[in-house]
DSSP file (Angstrom, degrees, kcal/mol; ACC not computed):
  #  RESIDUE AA STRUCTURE BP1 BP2  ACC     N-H-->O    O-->H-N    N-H-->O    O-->H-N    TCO  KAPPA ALPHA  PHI   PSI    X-CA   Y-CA   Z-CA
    1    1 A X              0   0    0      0, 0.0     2,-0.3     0, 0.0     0, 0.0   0.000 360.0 360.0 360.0 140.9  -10.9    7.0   24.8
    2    2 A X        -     0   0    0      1,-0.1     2,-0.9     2,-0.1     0, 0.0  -0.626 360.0-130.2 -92.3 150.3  -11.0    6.7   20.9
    3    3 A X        +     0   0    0     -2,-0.3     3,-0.1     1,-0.1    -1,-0.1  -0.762  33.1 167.6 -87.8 123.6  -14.0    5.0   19.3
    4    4 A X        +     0   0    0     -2,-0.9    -1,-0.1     1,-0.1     3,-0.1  -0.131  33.4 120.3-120.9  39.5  -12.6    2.5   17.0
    5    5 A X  S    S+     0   0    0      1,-0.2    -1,-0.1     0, 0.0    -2,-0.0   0.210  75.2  55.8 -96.2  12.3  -16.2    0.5   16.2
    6    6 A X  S    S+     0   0    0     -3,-0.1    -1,-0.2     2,-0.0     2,-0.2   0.469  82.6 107.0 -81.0 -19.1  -16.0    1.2   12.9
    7    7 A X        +     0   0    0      1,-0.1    -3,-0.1    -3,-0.1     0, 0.0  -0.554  49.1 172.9 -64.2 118.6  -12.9   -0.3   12.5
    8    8 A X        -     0   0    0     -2,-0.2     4,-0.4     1,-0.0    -1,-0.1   0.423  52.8 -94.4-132.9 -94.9  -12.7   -3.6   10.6
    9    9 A X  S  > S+     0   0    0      2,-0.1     4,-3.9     3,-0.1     5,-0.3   0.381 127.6  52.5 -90.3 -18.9  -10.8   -6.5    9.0
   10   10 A X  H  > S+     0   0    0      2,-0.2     4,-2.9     3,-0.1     5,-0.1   0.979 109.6  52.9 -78.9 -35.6  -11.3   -4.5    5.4
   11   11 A X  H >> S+     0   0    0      2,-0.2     3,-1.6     1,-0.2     4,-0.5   0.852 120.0  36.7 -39.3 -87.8   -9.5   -1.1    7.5
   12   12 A X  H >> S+     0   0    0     -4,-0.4     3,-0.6     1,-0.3     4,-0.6   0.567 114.9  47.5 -35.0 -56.3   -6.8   -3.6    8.4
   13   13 A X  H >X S+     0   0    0     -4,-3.9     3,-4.3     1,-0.2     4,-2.9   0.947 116.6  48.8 -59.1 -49.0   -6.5   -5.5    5.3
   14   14 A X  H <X S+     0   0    0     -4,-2.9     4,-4.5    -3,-1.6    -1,-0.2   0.837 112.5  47.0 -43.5 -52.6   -6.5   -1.8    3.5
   15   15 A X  H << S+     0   0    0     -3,-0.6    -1,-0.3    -4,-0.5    -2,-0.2   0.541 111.9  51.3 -75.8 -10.1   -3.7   -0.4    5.8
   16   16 A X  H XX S+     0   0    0     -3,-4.3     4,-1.7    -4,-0.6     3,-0.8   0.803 114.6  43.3 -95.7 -43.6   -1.5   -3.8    5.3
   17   17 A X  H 3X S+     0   0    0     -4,-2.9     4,-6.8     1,-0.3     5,-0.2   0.974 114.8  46.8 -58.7 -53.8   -1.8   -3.5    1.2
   18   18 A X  H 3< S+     0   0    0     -4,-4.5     4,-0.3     2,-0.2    -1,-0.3   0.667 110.3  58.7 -70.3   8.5   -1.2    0.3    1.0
   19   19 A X  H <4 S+     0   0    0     -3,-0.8    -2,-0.2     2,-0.2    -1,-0.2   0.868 113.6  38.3 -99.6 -40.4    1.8   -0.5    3.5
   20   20 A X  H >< S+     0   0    0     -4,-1.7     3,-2.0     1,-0.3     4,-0.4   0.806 109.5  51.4 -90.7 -38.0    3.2   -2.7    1.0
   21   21 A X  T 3< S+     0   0    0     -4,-6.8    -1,-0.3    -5,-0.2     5,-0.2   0.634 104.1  58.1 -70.5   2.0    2.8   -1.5   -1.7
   22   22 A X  T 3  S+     0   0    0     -4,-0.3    -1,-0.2     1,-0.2    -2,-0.2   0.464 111.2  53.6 -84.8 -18.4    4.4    2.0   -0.5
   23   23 A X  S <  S+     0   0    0     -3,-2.0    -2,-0.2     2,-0.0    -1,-0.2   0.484  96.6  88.6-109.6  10.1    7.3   -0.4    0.2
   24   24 A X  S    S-     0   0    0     -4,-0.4    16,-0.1     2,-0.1    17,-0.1  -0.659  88.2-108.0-122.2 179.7    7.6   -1.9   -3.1
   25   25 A X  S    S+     0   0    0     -2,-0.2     2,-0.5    15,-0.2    -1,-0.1   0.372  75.0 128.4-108.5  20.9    9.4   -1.3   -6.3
   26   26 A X        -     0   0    0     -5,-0.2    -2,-0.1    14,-0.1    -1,-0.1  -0.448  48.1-151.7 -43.3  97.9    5.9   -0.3   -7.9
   27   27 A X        -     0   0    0     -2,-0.5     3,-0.5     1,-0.1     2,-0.2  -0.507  24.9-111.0 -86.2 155.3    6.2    3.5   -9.8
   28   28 A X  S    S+     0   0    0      1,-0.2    -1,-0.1    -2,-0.0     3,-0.1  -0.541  98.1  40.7 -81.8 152.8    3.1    5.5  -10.0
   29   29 A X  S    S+     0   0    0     65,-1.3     2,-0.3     1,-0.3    -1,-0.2   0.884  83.3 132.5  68.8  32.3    1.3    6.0  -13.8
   30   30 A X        -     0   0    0     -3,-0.5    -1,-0.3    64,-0.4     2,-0.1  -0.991  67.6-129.1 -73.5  98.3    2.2    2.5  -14.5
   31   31 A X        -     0   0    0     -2,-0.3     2,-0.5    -3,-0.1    60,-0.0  -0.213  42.0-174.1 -70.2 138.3   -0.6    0.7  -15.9
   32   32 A X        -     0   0    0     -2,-0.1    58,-1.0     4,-0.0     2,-0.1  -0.971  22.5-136.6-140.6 147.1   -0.8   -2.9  -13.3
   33   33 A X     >  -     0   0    0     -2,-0.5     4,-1.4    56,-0.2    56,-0.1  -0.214  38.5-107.6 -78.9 158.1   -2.8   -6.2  -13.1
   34   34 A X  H  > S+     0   0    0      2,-0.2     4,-0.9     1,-0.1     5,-0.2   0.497 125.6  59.7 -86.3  -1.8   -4.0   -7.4   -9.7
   35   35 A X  H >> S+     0   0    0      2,-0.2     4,-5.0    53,-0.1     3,-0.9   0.969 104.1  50.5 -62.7 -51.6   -1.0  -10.1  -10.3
   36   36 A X  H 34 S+     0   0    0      1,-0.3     4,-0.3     2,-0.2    -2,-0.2   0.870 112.3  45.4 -51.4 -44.2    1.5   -7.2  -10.5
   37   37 A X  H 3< S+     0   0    0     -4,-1.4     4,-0.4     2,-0.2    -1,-0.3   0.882 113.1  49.7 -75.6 -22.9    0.3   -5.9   -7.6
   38   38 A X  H XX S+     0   0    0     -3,-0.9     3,-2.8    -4,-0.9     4,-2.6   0.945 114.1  41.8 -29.6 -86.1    0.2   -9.1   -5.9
   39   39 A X  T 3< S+     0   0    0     -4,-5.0    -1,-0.2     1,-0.2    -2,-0.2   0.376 111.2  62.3 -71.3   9.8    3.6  -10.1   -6.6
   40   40 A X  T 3> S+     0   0    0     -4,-0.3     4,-1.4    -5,-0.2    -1,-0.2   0.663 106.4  43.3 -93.9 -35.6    4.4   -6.5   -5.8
   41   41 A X  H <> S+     0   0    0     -3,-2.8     4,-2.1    -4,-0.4     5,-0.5   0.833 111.9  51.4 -95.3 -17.0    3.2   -7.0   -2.4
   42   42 A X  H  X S+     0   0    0     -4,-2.6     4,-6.4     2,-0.2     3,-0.2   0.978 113.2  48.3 -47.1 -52.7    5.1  -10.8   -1.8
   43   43 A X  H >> S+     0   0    0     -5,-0.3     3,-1.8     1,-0.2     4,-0.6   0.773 116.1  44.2 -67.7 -92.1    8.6   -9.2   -3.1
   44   44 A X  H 3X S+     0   0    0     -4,-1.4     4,-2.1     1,-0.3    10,-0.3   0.426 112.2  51.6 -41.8 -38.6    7.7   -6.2   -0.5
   45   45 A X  H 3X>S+     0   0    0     -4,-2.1     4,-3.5    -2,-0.3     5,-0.5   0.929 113.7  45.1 -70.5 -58.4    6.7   -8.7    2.3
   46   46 A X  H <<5S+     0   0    0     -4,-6.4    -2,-0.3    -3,-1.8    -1,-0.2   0.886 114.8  46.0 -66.9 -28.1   10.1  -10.7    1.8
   47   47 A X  H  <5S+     0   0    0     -4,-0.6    -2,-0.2    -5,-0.2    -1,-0.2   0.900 119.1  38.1 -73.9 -48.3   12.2   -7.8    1.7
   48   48 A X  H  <5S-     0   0    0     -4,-2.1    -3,-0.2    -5,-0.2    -2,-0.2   0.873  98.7-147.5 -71.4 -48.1   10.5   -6.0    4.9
   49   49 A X  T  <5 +     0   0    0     -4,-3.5     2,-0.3    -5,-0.2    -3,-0.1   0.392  64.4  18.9  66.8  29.0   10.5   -9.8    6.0
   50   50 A X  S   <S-     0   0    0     -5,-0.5     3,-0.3     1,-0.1     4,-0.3  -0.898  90.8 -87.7-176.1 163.9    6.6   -8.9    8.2
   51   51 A X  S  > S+     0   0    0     -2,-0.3     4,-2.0     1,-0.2     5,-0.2   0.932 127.7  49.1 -15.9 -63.0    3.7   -6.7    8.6
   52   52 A X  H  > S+     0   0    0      2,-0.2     4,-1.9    -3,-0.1    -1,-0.2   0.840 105.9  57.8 -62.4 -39.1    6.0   -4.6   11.2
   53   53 A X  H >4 S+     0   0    0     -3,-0.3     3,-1.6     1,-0.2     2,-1.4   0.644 104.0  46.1 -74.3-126.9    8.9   -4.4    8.9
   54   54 A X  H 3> S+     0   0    0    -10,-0.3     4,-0.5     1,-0.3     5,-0.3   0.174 113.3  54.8 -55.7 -31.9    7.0   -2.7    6.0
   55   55 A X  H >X S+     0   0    0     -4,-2.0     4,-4.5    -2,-1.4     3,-3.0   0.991 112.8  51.8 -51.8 -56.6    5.3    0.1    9.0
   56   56 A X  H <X S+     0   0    0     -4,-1.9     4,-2.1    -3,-1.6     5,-0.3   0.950 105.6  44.1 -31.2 -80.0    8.7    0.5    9.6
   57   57 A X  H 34 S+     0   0    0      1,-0.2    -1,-0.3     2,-0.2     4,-0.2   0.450 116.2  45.6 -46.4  -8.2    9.8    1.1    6.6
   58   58 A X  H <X S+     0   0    0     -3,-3.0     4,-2.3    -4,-0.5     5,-0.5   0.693 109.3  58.1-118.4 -55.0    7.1    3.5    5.6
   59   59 A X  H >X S+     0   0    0     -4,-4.5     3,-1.4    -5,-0.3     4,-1.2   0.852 107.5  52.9 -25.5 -68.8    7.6    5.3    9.2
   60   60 A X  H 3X S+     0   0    0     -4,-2.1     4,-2.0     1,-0.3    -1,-0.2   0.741 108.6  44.3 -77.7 -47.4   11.2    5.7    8.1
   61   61 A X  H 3> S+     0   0    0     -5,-0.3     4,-1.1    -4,-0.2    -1,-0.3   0.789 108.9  54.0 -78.7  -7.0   10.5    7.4    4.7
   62   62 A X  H << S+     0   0    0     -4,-2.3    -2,-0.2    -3,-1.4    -1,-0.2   0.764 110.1  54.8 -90.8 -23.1    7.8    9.8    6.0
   63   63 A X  H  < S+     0   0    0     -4,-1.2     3,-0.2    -5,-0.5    -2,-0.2   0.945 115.9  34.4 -53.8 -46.3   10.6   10.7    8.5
   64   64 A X  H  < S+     0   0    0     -4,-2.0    -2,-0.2     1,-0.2     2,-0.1   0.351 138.0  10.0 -97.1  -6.4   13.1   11.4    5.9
   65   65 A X     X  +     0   0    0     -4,-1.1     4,-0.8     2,-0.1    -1,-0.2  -0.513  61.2 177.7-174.9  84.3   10.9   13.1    2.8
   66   66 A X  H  > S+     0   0    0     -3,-0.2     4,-2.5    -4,-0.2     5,-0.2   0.994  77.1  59.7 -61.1 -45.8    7.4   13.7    4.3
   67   67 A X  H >> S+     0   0    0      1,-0.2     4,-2.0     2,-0.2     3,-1.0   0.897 113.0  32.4 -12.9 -95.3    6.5   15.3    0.7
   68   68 A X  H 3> S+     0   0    0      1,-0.2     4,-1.8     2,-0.2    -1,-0.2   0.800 116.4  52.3 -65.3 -27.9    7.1   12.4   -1.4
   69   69 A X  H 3X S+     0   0    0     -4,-0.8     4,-3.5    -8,-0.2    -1,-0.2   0.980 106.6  52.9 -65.4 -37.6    6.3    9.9    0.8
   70   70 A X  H <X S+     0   0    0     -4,-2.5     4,-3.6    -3,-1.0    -2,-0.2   0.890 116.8  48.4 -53.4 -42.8    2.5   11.7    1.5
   71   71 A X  H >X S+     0   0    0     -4,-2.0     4,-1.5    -5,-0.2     3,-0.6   0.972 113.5  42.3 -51.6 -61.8    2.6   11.4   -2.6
   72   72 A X  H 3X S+     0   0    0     -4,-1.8     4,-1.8     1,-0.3     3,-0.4   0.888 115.4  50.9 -64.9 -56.3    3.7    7.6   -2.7
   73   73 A X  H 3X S+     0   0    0     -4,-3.5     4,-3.9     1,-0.3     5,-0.4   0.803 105.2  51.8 -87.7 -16.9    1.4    6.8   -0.1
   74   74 A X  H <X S+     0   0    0     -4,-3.6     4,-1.6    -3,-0.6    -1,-0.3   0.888 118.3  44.6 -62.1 -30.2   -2.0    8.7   -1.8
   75   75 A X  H  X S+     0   0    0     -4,-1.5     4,-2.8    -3,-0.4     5,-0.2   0.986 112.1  52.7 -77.2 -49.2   -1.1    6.5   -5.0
   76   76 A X  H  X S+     0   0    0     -4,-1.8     4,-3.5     1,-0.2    -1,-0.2   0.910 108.0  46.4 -21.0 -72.5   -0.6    3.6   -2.8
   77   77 A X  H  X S+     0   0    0     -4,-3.9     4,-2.5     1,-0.2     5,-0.4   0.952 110.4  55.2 -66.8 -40.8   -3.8    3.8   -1.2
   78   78 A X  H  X S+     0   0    0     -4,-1.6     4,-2.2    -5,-0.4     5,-0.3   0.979 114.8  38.3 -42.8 -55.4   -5.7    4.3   -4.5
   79   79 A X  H  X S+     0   0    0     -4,-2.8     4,-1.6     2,-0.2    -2,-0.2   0.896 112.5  51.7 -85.4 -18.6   -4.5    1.4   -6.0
   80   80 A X  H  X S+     0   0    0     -4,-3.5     4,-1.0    -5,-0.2     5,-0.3   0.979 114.6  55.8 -42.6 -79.3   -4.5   -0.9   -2.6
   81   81 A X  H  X S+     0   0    0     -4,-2.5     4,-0.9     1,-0.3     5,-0.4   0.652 110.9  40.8 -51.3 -22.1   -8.6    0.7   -2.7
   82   82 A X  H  X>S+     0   0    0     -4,-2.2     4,-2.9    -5,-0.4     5,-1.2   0.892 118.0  44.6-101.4 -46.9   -9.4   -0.6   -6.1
   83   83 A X  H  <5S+     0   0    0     -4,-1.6     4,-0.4    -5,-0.3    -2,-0.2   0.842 117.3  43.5   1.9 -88.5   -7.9   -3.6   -5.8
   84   84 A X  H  <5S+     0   0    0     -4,-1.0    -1,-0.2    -5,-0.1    -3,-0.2   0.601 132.7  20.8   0.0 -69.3   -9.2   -4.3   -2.5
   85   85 A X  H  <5S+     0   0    0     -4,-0.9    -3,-0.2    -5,-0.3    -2,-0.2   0.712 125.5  38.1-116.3 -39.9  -12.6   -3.1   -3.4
   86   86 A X  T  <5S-     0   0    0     -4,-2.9     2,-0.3    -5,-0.4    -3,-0.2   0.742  98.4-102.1-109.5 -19.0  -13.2   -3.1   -7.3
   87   87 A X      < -     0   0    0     -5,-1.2    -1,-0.3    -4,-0.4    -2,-0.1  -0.834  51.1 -31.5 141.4-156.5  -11.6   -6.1   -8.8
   88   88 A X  S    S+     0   0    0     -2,-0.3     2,-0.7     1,-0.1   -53,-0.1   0.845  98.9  47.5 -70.2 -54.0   -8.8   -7.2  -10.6
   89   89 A X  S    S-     0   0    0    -56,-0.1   -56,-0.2    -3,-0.1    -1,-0.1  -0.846  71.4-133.2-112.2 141.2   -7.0   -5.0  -13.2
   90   90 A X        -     0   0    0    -58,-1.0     2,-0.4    -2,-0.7   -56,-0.1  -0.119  30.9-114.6 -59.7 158.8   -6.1   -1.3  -12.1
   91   91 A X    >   -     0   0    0      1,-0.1     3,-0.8   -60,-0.0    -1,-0.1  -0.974  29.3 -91.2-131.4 154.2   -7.0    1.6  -14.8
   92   92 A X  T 3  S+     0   0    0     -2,-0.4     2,-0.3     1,-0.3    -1,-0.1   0.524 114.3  71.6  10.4 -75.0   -5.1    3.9  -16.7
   93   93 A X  T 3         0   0    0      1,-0.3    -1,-0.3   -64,-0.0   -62,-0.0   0.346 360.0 360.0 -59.8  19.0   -5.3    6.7  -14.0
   94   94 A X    <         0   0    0     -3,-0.8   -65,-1.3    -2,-0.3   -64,-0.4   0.133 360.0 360.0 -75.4 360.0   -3.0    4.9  -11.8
């Protein structure tokens, strides 16, 4: 049995953000506002149209181009984590 008692809403929230934002039409080494990213993850949300749909969607590209998807989704999770965790506007080195 796995211990998952570390696991908590900020894991979820984390895993939901980079999910969407992996799925949305966001380029890396763009400088982005926490709006952009916002409205980055809405458009992503409606397109996917749920939670399940954007896993999906992310499933699907790591199927088809693990490489560049492992890329998209390290950038992903950076900017999800500052977001998330540090405030509002992303820097440069996104």
């Amino acid at each position: 049995m796995n211990d998952v008692s570390d696991l908590n809403e900020s894991h979820l929230a984390l895993a939901c953000i980079t999910d969407a934002l992996f799925c949305s039409d966001l380029e890396a080494g763009v400088l982005l506002t926490g709006s952009q990213v916002g409205q980055a993850i809405s458009s992503a949300l409606k397109t996917h149209r749920d939670w399940n749909g954007l896993t999906r969607a992310v499933r699907a590209a790591f199927a088809k181009s693990p490489a560049e998807a492992a890329c998209r989704e390290v950038w992903c999770r950076q900017i999800a984590e500052y977001v998330l965790y540090r405030g509002d506007l992303v820097p440069d080195v996104f």
